[in-house]
LUMTIRO-931346 format. One record per atom (N, C-alpha, C, CB): x, y, z. Coordinates in steps of 0.02 Angstrom, whole numbers, plus 32768, in hexadecimal, padded with zeros to 4 digits. Glycine has a CB too. Layout:
<sites>
XYZ;...
</sites>
This chain:
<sites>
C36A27731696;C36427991658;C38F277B1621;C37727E21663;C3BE275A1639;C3F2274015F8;C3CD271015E3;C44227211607;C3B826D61603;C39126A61600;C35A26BD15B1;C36D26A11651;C33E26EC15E5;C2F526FE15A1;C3202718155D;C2AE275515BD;C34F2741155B;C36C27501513;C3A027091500;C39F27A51516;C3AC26E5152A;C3CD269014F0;C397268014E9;C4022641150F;C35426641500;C318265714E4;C2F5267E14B0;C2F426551511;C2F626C514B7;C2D026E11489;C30326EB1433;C2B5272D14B2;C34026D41440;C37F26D71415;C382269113F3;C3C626E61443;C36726571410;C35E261313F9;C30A25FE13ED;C38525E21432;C2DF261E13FE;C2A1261B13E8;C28B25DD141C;C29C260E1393;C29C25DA1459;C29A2599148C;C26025AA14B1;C2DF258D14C0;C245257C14D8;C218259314FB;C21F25B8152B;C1FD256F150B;C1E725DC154A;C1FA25F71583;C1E325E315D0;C1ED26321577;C1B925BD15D3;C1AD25861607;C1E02580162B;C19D254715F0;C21D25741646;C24725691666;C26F259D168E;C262254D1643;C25A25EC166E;C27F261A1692;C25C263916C6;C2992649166B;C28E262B1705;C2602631174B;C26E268F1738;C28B260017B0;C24626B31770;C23426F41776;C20A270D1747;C266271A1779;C1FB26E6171C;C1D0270416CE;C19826FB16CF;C1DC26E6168A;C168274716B7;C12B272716C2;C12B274B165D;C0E727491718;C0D727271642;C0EC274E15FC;C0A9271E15E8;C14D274215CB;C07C274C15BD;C03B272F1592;C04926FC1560;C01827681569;C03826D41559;C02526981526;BFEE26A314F5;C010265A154C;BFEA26BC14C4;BFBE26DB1497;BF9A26911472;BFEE2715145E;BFD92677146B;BFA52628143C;BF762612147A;BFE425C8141D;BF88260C14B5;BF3E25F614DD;BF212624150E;BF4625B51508;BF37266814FA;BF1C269F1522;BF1626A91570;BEE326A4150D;BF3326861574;BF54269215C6;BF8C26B215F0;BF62266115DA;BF8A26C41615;BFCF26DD1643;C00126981668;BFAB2713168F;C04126A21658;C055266D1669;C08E269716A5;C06F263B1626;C08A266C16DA;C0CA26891716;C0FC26541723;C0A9269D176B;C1262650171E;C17326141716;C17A26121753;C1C5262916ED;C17126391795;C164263F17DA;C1C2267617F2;C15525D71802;C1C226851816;C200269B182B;C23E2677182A;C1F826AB1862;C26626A61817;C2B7268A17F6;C2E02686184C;C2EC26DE17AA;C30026561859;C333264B1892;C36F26801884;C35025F81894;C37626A018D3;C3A026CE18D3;C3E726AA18C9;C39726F71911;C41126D918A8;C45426D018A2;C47826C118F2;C4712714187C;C48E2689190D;C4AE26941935;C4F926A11940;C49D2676194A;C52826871924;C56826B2190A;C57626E118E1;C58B269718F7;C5612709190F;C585274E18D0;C5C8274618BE;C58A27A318EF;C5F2273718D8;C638273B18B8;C64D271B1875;C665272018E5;C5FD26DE1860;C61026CB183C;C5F8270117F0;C6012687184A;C5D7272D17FF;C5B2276C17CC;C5F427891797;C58F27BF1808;C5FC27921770;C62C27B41753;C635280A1758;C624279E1713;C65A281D175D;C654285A1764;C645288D172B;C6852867177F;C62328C41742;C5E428ED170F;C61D290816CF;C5B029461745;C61428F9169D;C64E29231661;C645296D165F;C63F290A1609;C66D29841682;C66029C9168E;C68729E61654;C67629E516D8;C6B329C3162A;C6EC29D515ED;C6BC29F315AF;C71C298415CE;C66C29CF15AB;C64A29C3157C;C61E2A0B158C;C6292978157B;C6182A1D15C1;C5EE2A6115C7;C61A2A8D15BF;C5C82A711607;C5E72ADE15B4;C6142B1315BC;C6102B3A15F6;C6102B3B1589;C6412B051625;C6322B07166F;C6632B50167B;C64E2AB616A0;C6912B5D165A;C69C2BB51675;C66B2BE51670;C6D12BDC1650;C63F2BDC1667;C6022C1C1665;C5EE2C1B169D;C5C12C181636;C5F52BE016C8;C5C92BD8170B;C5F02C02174C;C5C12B7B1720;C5BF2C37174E;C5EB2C6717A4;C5A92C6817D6;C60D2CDD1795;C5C12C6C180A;C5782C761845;C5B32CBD1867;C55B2C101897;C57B2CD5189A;C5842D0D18C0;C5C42D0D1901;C53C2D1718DC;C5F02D2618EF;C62D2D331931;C6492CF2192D;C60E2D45198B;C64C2CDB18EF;C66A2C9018C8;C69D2CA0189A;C6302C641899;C6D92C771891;C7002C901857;C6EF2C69180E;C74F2C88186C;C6E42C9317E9;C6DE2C6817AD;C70E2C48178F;C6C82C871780;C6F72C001751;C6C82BD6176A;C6BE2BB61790;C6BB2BBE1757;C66C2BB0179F;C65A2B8417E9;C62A2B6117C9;C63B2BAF1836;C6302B0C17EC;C6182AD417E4;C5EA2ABA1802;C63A2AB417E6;C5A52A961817;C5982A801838;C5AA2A3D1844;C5702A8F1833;C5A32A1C188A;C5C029C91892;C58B29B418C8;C62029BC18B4;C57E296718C0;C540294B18F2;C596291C1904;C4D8291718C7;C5812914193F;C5AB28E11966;C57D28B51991;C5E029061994;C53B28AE1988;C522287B19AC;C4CA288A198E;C53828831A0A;C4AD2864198E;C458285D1986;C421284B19B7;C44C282D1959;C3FE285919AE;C3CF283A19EE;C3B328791A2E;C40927F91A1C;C38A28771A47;C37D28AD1A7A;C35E287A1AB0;C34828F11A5F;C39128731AE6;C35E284D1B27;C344287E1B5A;C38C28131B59;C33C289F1B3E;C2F228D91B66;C2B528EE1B55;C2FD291A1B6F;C27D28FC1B74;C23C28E51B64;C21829201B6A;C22128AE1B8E;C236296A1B5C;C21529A51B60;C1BA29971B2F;C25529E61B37;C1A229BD1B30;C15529BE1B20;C15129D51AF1;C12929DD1B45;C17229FC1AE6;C15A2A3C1AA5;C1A12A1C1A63;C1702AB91AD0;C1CF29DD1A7C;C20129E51A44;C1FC29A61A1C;C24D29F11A5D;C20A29B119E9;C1FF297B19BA;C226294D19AD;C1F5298C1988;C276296119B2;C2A0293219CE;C29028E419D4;C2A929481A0A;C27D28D11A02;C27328901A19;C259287C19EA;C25228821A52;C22A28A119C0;C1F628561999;C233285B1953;C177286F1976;C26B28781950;C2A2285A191C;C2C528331938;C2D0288518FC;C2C62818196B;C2FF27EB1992;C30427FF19D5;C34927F21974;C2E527B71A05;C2D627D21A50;C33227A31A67;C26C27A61A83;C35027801A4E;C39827621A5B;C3CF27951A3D;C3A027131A34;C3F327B41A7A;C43F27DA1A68;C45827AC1A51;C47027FB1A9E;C48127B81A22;C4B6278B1A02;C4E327BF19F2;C4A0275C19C2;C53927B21A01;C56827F51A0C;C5A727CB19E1;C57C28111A73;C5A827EB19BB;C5FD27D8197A;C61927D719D0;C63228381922;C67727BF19C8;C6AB27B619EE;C6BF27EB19D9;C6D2277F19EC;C6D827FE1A19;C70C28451A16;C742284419D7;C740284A1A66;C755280419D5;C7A127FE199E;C76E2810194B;C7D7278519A0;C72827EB1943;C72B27F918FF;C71D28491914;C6F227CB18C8;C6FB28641936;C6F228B5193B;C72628E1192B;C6E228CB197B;C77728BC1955;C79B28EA1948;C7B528E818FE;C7C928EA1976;C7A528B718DC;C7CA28951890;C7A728BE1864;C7BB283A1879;C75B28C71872;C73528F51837;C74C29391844;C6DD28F5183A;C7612958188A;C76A2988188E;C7B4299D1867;C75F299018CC;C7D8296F1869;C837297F1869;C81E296B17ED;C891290818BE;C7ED295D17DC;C7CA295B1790;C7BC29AA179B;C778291F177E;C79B29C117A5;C7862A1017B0;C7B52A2D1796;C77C2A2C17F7;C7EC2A3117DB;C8102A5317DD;C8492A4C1787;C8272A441825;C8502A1C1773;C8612A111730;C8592A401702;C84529E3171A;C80A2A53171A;C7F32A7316D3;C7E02AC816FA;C79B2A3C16A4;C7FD2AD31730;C8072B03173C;C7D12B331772;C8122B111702;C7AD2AFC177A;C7552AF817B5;C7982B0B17E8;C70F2A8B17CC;C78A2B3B1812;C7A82B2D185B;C74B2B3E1884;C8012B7A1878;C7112B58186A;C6F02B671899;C6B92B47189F;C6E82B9E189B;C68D2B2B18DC;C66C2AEC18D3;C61D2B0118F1;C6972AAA18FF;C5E62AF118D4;C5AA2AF918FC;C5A62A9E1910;C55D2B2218C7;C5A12A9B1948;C5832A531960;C5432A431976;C5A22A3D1992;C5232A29194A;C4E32A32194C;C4B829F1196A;C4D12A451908;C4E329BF198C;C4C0298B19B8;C47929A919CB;C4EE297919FE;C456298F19D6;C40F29A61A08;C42C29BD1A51;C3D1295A1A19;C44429851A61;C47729A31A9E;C4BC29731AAA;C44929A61AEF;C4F529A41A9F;C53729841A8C;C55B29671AC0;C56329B21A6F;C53D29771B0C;C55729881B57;C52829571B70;C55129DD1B79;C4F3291D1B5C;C4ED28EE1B73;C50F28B21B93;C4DA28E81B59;C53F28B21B77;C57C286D1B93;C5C328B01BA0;C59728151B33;C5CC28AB1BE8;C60E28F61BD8;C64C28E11BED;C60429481C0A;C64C287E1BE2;C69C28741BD7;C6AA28771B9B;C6BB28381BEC;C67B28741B79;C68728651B31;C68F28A51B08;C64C283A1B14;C66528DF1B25;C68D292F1B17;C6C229471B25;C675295F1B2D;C6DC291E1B73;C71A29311B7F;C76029091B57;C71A292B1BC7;C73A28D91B47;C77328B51B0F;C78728D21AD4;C75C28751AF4;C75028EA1ABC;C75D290F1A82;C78529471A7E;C72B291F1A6C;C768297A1AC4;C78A29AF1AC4;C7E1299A1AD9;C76129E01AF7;C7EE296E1B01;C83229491B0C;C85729471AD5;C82E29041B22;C839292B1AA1;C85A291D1A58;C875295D1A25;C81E28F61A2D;C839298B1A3C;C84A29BE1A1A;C88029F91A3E;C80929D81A08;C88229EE1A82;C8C22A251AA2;C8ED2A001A8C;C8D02A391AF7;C90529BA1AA8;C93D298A1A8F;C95C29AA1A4E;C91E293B1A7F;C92A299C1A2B;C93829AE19CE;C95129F219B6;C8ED29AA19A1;C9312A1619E8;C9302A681A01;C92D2A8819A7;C9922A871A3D;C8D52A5E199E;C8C02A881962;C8A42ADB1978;C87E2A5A193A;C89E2AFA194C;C8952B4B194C;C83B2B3B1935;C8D62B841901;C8162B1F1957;C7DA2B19193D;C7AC2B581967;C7C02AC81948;C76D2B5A195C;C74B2B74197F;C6F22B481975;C7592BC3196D;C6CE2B401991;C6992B19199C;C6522B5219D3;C6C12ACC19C8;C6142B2A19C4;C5E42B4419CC;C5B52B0B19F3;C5D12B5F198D;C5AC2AF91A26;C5762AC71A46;C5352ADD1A4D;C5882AB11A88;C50C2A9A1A4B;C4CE2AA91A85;C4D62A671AB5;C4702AAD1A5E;C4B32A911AE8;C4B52A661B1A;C4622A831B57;C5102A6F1B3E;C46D2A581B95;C4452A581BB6;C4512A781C0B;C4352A191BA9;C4432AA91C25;C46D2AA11C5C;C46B2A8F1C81;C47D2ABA1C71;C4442A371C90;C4562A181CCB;C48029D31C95;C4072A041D08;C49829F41C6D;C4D129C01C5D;C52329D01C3C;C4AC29931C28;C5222A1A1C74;C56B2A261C60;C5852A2D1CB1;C57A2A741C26;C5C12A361CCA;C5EB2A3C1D04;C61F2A7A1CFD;C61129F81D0D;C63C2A8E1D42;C6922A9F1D17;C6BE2A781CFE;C6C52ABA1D3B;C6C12A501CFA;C70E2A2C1CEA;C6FF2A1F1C9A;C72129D41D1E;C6CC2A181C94;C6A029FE1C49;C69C2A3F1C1D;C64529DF1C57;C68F2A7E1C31;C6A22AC51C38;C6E02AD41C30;C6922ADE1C72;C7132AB71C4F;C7652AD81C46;C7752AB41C0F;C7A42ACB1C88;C7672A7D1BF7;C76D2A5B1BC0;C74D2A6C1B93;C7642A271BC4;C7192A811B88;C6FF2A991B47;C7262AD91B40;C6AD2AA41B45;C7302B0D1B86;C7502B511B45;C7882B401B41;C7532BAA1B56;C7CC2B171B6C;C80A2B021B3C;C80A2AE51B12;C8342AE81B4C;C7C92AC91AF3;C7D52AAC1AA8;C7B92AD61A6A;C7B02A631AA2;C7A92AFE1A7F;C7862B3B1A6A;C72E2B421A4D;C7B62B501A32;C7222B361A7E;C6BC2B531A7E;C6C22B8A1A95;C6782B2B1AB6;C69E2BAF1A55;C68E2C181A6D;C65C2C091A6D;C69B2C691A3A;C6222BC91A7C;C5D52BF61A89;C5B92BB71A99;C5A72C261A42;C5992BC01AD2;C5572B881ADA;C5232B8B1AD4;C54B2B701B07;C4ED2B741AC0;C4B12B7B1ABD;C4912B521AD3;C4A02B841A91;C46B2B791B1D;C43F2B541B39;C3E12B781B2D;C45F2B501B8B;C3BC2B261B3F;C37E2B191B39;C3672B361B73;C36F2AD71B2F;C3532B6B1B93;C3382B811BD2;C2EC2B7B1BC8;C34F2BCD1BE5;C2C92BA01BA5;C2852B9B1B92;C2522BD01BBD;C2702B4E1B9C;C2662BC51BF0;C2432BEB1C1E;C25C2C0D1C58;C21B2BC91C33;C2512C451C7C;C24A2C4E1CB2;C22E2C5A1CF8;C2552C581CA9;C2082C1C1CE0;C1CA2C101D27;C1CB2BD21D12;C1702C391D2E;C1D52BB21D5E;C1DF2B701D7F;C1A02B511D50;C1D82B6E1DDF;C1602B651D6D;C1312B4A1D57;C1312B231D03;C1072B7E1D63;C1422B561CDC;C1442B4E1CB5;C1642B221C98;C1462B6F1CAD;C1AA2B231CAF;C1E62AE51C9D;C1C42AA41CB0;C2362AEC1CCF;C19A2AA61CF6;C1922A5A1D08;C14B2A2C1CCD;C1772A5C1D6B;C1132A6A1CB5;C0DC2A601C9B;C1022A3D1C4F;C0AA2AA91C99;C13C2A7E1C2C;C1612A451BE3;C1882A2B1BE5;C1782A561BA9;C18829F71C31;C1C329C51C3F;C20429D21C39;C1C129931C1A;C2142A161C36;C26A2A2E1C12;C28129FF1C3E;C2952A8A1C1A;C2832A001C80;C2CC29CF1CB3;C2EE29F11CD1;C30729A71C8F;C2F42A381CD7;C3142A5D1CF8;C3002AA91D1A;C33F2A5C1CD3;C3182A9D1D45;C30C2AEB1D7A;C3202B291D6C;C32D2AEC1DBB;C32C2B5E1D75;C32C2B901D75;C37C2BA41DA0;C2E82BA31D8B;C3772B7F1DC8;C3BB2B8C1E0A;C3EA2B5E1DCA;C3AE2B571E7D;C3E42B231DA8;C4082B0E1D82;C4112B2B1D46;C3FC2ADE1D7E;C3E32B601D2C;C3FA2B981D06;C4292BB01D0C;C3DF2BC31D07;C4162BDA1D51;C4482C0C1D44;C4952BEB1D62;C42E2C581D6B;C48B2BB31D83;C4CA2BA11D8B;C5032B791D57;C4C12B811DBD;C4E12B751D25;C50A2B601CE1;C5122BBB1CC1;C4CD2B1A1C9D;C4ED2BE21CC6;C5102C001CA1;C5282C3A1CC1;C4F22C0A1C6C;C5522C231D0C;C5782C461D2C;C5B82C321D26;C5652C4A1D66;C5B72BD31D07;C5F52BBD1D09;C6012BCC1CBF;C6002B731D25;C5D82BC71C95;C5D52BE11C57;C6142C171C4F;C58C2C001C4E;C5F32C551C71;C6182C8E1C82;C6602C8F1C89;C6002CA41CB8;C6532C5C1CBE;C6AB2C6A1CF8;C6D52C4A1CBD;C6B92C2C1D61;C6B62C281C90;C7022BF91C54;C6EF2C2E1C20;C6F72B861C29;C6CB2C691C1C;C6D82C9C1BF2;C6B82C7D1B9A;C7332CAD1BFB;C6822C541BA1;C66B2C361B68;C61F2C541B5C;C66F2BE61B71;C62A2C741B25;C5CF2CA11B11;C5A52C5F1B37;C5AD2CAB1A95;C5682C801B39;C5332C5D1B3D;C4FD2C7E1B10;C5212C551B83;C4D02C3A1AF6;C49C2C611ADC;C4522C521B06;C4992C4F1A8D;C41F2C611B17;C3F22C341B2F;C3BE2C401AF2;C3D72C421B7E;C3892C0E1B07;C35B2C031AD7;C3092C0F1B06;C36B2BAE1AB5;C2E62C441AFB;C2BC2C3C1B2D;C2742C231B14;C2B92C7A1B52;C2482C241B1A;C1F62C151AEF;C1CC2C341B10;C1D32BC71AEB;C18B2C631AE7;C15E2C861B20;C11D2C5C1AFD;C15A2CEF1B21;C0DF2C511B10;C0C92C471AF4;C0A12BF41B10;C0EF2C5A1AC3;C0C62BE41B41;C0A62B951B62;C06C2B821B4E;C0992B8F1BAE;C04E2B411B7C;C0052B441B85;C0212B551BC9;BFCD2AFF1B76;BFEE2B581BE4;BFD52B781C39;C0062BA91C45;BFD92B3B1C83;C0242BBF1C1B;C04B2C091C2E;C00E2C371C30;C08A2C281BED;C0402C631C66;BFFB2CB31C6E;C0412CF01C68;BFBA2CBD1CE9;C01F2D231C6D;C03C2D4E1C41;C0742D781C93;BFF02D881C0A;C0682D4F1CCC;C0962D6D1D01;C0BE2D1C1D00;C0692D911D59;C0C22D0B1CD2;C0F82CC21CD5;C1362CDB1C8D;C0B82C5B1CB8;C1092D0F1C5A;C1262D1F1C35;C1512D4F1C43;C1092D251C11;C1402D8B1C79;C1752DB31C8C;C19A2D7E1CC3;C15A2E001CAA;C1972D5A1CD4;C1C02D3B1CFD;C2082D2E1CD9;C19C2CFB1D15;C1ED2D131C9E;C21C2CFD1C61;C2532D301C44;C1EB2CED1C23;C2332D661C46;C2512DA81C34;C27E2DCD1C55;C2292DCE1C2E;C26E2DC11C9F;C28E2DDA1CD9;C2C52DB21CDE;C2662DDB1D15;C2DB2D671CD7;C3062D451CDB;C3182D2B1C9F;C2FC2D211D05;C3102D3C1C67;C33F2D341C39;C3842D991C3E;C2FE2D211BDD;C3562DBB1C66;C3852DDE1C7C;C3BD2DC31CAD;C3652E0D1C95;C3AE2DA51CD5;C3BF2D8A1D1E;C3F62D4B1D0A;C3702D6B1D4D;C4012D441CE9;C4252D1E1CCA;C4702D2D1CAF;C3FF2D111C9F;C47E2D5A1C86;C4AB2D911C87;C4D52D5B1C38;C4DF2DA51CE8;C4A02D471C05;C49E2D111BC7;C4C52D491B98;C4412CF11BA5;C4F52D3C1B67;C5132D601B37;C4E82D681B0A;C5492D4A1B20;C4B72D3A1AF1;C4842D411AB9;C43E2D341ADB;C4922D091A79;C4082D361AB1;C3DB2D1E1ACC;C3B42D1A1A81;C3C12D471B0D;C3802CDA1A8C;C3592CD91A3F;C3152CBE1A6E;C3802C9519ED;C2DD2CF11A76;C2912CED1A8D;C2742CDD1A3D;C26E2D421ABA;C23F2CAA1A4C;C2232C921A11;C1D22C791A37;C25A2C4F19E8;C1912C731A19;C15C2C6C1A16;C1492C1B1A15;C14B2C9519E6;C1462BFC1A3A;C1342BBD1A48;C1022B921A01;C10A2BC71A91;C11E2B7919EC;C1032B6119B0;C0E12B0119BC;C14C2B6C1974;C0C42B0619C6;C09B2ABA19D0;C0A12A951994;C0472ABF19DE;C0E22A50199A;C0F22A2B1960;C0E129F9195B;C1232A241952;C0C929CB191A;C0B32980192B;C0D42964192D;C091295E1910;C0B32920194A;C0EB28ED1972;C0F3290A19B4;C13B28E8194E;C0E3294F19D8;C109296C1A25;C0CC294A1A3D;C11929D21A3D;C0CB293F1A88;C099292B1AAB;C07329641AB1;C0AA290E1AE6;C07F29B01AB6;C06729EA1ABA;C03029FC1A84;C09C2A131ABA;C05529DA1A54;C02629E21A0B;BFD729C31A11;C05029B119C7;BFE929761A28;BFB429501A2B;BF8C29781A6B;BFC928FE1A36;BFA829871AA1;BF7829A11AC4;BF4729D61AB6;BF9129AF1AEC;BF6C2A081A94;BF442A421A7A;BF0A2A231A3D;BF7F2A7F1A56;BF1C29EF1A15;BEF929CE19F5;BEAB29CD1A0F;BF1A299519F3;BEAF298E1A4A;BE8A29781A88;BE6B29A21AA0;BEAA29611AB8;BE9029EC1AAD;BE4C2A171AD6;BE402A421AA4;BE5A2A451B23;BE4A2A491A65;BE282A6B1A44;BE472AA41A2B;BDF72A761A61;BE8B2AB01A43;BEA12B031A50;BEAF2B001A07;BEEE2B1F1A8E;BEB02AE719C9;BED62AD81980;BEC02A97196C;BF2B2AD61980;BEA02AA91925;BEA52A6218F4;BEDC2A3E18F7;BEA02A6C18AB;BEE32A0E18D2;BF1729ED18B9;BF2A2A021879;BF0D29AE18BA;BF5D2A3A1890;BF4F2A831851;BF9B2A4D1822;BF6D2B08187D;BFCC2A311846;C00D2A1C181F;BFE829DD17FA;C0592A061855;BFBD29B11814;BF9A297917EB;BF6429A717A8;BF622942182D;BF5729E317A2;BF2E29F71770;BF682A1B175C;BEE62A1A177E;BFA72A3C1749;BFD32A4D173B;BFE92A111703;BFF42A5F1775;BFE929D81714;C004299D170B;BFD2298F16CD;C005296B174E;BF99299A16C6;BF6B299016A1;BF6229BA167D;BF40298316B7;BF6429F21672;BF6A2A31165E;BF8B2A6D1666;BF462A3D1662;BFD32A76163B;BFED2AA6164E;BFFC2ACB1637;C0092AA31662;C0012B101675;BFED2B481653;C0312B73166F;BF992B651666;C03A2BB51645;C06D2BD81632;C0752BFB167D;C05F2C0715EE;C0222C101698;C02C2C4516C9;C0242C271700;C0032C7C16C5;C02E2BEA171B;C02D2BB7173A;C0422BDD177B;C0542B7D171D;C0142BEC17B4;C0372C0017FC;C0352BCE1842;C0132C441812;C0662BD21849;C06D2BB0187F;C04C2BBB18C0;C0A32BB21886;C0252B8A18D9;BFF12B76190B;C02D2BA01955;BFDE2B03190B;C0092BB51988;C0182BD119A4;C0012BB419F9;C0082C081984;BFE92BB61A31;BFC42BA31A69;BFAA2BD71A67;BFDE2B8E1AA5;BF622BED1A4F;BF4B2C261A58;BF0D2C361A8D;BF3D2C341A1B;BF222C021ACC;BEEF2C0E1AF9;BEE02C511B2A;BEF72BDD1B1D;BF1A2C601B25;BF352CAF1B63;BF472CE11B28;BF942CA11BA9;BF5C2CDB1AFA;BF822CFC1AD1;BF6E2D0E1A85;BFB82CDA1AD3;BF6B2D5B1A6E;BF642D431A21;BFBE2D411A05;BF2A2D8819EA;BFCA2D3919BF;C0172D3419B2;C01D2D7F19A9;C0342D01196B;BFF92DAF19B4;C0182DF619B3;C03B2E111A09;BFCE2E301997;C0072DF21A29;C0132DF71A64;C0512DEB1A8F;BFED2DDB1A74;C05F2D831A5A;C0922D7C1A6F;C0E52D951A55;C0852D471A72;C0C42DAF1A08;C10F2DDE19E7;C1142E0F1A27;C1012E191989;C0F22E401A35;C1022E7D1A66;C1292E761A94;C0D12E951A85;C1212E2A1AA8;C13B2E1D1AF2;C17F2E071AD5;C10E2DDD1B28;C18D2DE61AA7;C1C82DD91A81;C1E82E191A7D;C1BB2DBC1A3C;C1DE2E501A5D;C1E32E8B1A4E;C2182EA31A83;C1A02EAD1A4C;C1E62EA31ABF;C1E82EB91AF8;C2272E9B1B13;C1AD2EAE1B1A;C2352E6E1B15;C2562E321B37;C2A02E3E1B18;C22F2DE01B23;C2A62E3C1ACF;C2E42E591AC2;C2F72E981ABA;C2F72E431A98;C2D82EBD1AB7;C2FD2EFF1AC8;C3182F241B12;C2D12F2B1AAE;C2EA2EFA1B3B;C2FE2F051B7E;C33F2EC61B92;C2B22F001BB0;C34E2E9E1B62;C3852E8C1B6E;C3CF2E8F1B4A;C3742E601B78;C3BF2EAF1B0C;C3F02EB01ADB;C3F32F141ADD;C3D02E7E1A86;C3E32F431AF8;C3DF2F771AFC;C4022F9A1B42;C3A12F7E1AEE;C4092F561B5E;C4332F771BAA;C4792F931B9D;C4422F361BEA;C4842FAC1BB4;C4D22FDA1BAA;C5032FB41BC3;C4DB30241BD3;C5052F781BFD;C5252F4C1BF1;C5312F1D1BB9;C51B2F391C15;C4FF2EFC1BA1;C4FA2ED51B68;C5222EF91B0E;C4A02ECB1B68;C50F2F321B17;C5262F5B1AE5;C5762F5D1AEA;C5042FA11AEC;C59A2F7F1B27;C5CF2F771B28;C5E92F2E1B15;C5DE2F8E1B5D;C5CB2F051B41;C5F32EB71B2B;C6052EB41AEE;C5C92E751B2F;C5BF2ECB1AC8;C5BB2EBB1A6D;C5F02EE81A47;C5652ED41A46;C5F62F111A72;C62B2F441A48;C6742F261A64;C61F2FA81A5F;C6922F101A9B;C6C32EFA1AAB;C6CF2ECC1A7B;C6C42EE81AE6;C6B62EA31A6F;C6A92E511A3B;C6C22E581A08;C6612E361A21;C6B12E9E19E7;C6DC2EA01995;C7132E871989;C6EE2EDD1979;C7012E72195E;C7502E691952;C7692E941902;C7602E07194D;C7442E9618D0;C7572EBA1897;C7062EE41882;C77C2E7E1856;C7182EF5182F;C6E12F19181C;C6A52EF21808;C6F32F4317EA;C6B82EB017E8;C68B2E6F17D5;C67F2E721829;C6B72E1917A8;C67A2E791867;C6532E3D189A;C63C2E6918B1;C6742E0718CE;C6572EC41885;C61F2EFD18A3;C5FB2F001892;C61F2F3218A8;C5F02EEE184E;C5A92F14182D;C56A2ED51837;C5B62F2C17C6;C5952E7E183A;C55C2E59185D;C5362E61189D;C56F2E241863;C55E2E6D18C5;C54C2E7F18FD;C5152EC018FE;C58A2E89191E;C5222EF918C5;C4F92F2C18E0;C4CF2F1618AA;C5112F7C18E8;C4C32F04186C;C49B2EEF1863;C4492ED91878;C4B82EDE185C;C45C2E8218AC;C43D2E6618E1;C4122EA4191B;C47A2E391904;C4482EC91924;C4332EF2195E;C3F22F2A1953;C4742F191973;C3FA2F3418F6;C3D12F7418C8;C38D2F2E18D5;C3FA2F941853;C39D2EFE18CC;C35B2EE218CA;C3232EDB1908;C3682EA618B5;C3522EE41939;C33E2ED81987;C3152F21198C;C38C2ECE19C6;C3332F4C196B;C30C2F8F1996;C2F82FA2196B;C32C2FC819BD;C2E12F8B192A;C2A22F9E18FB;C2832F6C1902;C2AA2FAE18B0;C26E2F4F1934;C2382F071936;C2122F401947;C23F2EB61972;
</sites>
C-alpha cells in the first residue's frame, strides 16, 4: 500500500507493484501485477504509531482501559475448510520475543498496560511464547493480555507461563461438538483434546472463551445438539455460537459453489454492491431462522445456568465492569 501512494504521489507507473490488481482505462483492460512476497522479518516492521491515534478511547470487556491490539506473528499453517486465513498467508512468520517485549515495554510508556493479541494463532511455536512471557515476569511488568490459540497447541507449562505473565483469557477455535464434524472442516482436533486444554485452562485459573459454529455442510440437526450439549460439557467462561458463513477463497466455499448449494453470491457482490447485502449461509438442512433458534437456544442454556451467573457476578470488579457485563447478559435473554 505505501508503494501505490509514492506512485500515485509521483505520478509513476504502476506496473511494478506486486499484490496490485487495478483497470487501465487508456487500453481498457484489467491489469494484475501478480502477488506481493510475504514479509519475512517482521522485526524488521516498525512499530504501529499508536502516539498518533486516539488510542485511550479503546476498552474491550473485563479489560482495563486503554486496551491495544498487537499481532506478534502472521501466517496460519492450518488448513481448516471454512477459514480464510490461509489464502492471506499459508507461511507463519513470528516477530522474536525481544522485539515483542520492546513494543510492549512502548505501550506501557504511553500508559497501554492491556493487550488483545490477535495472532491467528499466537501458541503455534510455544518456546517462543514462553520467551516472551519469561521477559515479561523478569521485567515484572503489571500488564494484562488476551490470546487465541488452538487446543492441541497449548500444554501446562506453556499455561503456567502465560498466567504469570499475565493472560486473563484465551480464546479457543472449537467449532464443533461432533467428531464428525471437526474431521469433515479439517479443524485438527478432537474433542478429548478439547476438553483437555480447557481443563488445564482452568487449573492456571485463565478465562476461556470458545468459539463454536452451527451450521456445517453435512451437519444434521442431532450433530447440532451434540454441539450444544458439550459446549455445556466443557465448563468455558464465555462462549460466542455463530452461523457458519461460507467465505471465498475457503475450500468450503468452492465446494458449495460446485454442488450448487449458493451462487457465487461474494463474486456478484464484487460486481454489484448492495447495501442489504446478506451473507450466504449452507442452506442445505437449515433455513437461517432455524439456525438463529438453535443459536438462541444454545446460549441461554449456557449463559443462564446459575453456576455461570454466579461466576459472572463473582468477576466484578467495579460499577463500569457491572453494567458491561449486564448489559451483554440483557442481550442474551432478549434474543
Amino acid at each position: 500500500f505505501s508503494q501505490l501512494i509514492n506512485c500515485l504521489d509521483k505520478k509513476s507507473p504502476l506496473d511494478n507493484i506486486k499484490g496490485l490488481a487495478y483497470f487501465d482505462k487508456k487500453n481498457n483492460i484489467l491489469i494484475d501485477n501478480g502477488p506481493a512476497e510475504t514479509i519475512q522479518d517482521l522485526d524488521s516492521l516498525p512499530f504501529p504509531a499508536r502516539e498518533l491515534t486516539p488510542y485511550k478511547r479503546y476498552s474491550a470487556l473485563i479489560m482495563r482501559s486503554p486496551v491495544t491490539s498487537l499481532f506478534t506473528s502472521r501466517g496460519c499453517p492450518f488448513r481448516c475448510k471454512f477459514c480464510d486465513r490461509p489464502a492471506l498467508g499459508k507461511i507463519f512468520r513470528a516477530r522474536s520475543a525481544e522485539n515483542v517485549f520492546q513494543e510492549i515495554k512502548e505501550c506501557l510508556k504511553l500508559g497501554i498496560k492491556d493487550f488483545l493479541i490477535y495472532d491467528d494463532t499466537f501458541t503455534v511455536d510455544q518456546q517462543r511464547v514462553i520467551d516472551i512471557c519469561k521477559k515479561i515476569i523478569d521485567a515484572k511488568l503489571d500488564i494484562q493480555f488476551n490470546i487465541r490459540a488452538r487446543v492441541n497447541t497449548v500444554n501446562p507449562e506453556l499455561l503456567h507461563y502465560l498466567k504469570k505473565a499475565g493472560c486473563l483469557t484465551i480464546h479457543y477455535g472449537v467449532e464443533s461438538g461432533s467428531e464428525k464434524i471437526l474431521k469433515s472442516i479439517n479443524k485438527g482436533i478432537t474433542l478429548k483434546q478439547v476438553k483437555q486444554a480447557f481443563a488445564w485452562t482452568r487449573k492456571e485459573k485463565i478465562q476461556a472463551l470458545a468459539y463454536f459454529m452451527i451450521g456445517h455442510p453435512q451437519e444434521t440437526e442431532e450433530d447440532i445438539k451434540k454441539t450444544l450439549k458439550f459446549i455445556r460439557s466443557i465448563d468455558a467462561d464465555y462462549v460466542m455460537i455463530s452461523i457458519y458463513t461460507p467465505f471465498p477463497r475457503t475450500e468450503s466455499y468452492d465446494l458449495g459453489i460446485g454442488q450448487g448449494v449458493f451462487p457465487d453470491v461474494w463474486l456478484e457482490l464484487a460486481k454489484n454492491p448492495q447495501m442489504n447485502f446478506q451473507m450466504p449461509i449452507w442452506g442445505e438442512c437449515f433455513s437461517k431462522e432455524e439456525l438463529q433458534n438453535f443459536m438462541t437456544k444454545g446460549y441461554k442454556a449456557f449463559y443462564l445456568r446459575p453456576k455461570n451467573i454466579l461466576r459472572q457476578i463473582a468477576a466484578i470488579r467495579n460499577l463500569h465492569d457491572f453494567m458491561k457485563r449486564f448489559r451483554a447478559g440483557l442481550k442474551i435473554i432478549t434474543k
